[in-house]
C-alpha positions in Angstrom: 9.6 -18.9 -1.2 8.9 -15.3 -1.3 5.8 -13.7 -2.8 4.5 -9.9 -3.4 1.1 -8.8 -2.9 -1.5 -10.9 -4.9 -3.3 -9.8 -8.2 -6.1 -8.7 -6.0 -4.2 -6.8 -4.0 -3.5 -4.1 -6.8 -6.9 -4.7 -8.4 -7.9 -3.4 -4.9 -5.5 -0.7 -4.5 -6.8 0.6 -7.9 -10.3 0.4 -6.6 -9.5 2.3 -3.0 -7.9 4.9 -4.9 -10.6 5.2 -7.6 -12.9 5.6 -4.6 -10.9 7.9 -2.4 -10.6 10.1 -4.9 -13.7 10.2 -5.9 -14.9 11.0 -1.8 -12.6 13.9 -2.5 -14.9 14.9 -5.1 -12.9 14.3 -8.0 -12.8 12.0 -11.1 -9.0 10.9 -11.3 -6.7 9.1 -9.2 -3.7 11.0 -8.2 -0.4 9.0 -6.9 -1.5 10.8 -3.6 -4.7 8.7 -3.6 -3.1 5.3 -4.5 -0.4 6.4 -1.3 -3.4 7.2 1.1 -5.1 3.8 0.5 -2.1 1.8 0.3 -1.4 1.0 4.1 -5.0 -0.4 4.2 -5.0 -2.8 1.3 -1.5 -3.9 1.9 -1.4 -4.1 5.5 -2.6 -7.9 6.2 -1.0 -9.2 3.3 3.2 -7.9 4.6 4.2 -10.8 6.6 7.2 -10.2 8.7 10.3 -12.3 9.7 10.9 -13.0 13.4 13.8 -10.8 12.9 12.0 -7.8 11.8 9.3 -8.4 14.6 12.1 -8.7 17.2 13.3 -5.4 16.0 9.8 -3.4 16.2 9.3 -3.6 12.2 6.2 -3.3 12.0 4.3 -3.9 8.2 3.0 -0.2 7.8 7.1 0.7 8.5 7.7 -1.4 5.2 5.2 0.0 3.1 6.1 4.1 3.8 9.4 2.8 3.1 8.1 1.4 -0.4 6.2 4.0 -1.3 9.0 6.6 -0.2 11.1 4.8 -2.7 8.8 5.0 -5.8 9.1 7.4 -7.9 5.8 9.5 -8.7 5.6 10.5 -13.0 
């Protein structure tokens, strides 16, 4: 069975963002923010198949590739 990042895990990614952009001394979250933030809430939580480790995937290679591939409003 496959599973995606938790319900924390976006509750948390909301939060980093919410704070990095606040440290950048403003009161919004840009998709900029959320992408900044992303690699370190998502990083532990990627787990990769002895294939993709044998390859030199590593888990922050899978999430620029995910965010590369959403599309920003």
């Amino acid at each position: 069975m496959s599973c995606g990042a938790s319900p924390r895990a976006s509750i948390y990614l909301v939060l980093g963002a919410k704070a990095h952009a606040l440290l950048m001394g403003r009161g919004y979250v840009t998709p900029q923010d959320v992408k900044f933030i992303a690699p370190d809430v998502l990083r532990h939580r990627i787990l990769l198949t002895y294939e993709a480790e044998a390859e030199g995937v590593t888990s922050d290679d899978l999430i620029e590739k995910i965010l590369q591939s959403v599309t920003v409003p």
